[in-house]
C-alpha positions as CSV (number, residue, x, y, z in Angstrom):
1,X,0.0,0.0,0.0
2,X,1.3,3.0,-1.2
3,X,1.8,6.2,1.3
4,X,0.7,9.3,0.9
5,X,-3.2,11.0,0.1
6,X,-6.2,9.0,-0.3
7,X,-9.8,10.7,-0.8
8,X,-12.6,9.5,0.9
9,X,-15.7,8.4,-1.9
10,X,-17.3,11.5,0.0
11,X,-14.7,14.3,-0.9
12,X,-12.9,14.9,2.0
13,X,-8.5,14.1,1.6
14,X,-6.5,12.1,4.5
15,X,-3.0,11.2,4.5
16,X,-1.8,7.6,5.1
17,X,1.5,7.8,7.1
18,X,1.6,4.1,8.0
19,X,0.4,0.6,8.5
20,X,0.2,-1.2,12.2
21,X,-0.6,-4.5,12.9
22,X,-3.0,-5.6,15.8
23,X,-0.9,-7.5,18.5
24,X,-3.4,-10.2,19.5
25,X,-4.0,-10.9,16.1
26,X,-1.6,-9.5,13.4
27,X,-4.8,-7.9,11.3
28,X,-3.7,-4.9,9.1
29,X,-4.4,-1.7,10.0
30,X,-4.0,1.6,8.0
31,X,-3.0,4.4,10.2
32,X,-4.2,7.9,8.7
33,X,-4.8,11.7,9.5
34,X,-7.9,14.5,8.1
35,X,-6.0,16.9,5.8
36,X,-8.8,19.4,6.7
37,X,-9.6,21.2,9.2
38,X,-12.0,19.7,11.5
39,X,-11.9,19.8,15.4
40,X,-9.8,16.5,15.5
41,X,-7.5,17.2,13.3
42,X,-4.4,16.2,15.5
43,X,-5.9,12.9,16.1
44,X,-4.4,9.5,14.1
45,X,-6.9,7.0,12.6
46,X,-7.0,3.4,12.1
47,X,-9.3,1.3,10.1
48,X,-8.5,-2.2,9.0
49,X,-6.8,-2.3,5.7
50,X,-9.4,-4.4,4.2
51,X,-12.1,-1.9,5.1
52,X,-9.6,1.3,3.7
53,X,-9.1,-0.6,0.6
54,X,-12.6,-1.8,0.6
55,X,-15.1,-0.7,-2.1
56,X,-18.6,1.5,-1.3
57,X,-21.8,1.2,-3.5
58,X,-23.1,4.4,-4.0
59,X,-26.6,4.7,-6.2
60,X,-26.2,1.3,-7.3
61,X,-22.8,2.0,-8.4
62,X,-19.2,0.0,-6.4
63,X,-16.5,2.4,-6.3
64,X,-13.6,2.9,-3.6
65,X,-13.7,3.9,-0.3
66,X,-10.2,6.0,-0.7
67,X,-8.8,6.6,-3.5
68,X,-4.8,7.3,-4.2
69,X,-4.5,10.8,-5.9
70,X,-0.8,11.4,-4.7
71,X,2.5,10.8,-3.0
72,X,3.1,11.8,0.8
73,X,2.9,15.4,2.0
C-alpha cells in the first residue's frame, strides 16, 4: 500500500502515514490523518486495511472507499 493521500468516496483528503498491525491478532491496520480542518485534526486514525481498501456502492454503483490521488505530504 502506497503512502501518501487518499480521498474518501465523500470528498474529503487524509493522509496515510503508515500501516500497524494488531498484537493479538496481526490484522492490518491503516494508520491515517484528516487533511482538513475539523476539530480532531491532530488525532491518528486506524481502520482495517481491508475496510480502507474496501469498495462502497453508492446509487447502485461500487467504487472505492479512498482513492490514491498522490504521493506523501
Amino acid at each position: 500500500m502506497k503512502l501518501g493521500t487518499y480521498e474518501h468516496y465523500k470528498g474529503k483528503q487524509y493522509e496515510v502515514i503508515g500501516l500497524a498491525k494488531d498484537s493479538e491478532n496481526l490484522q492490518d491496520f491503516v494508520v491515517y490523518k484528516a487533511l482538513y480542518k475539523n476539530k480532531y485534526k491532530d488525532y491518528l486514525w486506524i481502520r482495517p486495511k481491508k475496510e480502507f481498501c474496501g469498495k462502497v456502492k453508492i446509487d447502485c454503483k461500487e467504487q472505492k472507499r479512498f482513492k490514491y490521488i498522490g504521493g506523501p505530504k
